[in-house]
N, C-alpha and C positions, 0 to 999 in steps of 0.2 A: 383372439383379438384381431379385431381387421386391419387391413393396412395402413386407412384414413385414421382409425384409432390409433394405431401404433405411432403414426406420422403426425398428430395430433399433439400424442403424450410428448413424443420427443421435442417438440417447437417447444410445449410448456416447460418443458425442463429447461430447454437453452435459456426463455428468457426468463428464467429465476435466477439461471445463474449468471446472466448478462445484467440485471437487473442489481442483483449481492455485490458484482464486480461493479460496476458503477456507484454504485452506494458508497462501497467502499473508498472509490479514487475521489468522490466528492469529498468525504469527512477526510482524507488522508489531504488533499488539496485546500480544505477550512485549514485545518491544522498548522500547515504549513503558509499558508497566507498572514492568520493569525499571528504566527510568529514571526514573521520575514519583514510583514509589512507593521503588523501590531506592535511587536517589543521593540523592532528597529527604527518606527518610524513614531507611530502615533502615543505608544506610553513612554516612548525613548526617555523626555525630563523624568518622570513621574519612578522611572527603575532606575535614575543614576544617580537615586538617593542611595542604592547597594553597591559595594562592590563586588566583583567575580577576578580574581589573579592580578590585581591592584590596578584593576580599568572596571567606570564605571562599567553596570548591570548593561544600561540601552544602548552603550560602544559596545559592547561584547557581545550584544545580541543580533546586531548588524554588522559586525564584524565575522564574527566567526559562529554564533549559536542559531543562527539562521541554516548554516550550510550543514553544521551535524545533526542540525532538528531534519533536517532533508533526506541527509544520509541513512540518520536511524527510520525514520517512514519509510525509505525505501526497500530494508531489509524486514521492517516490518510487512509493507504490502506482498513481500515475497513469501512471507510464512504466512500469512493470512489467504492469500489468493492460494496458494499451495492445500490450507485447508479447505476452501472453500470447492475447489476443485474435486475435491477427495468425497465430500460432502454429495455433488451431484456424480459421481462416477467418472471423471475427467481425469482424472490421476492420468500419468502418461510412464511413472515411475517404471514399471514393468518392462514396458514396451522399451525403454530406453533400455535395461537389463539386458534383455532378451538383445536387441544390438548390437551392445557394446560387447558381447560373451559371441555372439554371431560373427564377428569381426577380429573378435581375439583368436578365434578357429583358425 
């Protein structure tokens, strides 16, 4: 393979996985809008016909279910971009190993 191939292949790979990782922070940023802005603000009446810990559904959701809907995306985008990494050969897992055991020496 030539160099311009090799150099070629490699761009395409980056942007697929530039591409997966944007992808992804879009729908993990719907999600989260959705929620922040959707259950807190705009169906707020319409959820505080339920209640969640004896506060309406659309108080609890701009209260406090906004910030764990956040929290959990976040450790979401972390196992997903983790896999996704792993996916195009980005893993760094190793190299981190090989360090940390370099440094234990």
């Amino acid at each position: 393979m030539s160099e311009h191939e090799h150099g070629s292949a490699e761009r395409e790979s980056k942007d697929r996985y530039w591409t997966a990782n944007i992808r992804l922070l879009f729908t993990l940023m719907a999600i989260w809008f959705t929620v922040s802005f959707g259950a807190g603000i705009l169906f707020r009446d319409w959820l505080d016909q339920f209640m969640l810990g004896g506060y309406p559904l659309g108080f609890w959701f701009a209260q406090q279910g906004s910030i764990y809907t956040f929290i959990a995306l976040i450790f979401f985008y972390n196992w997903r971009i983790h896999k996704i990494e792993q996916s195009f050969d980005l893993d760094d897992d190793d190299e981190v190993a090989a360090r940390m055991e370099g440094e234990a020496d």
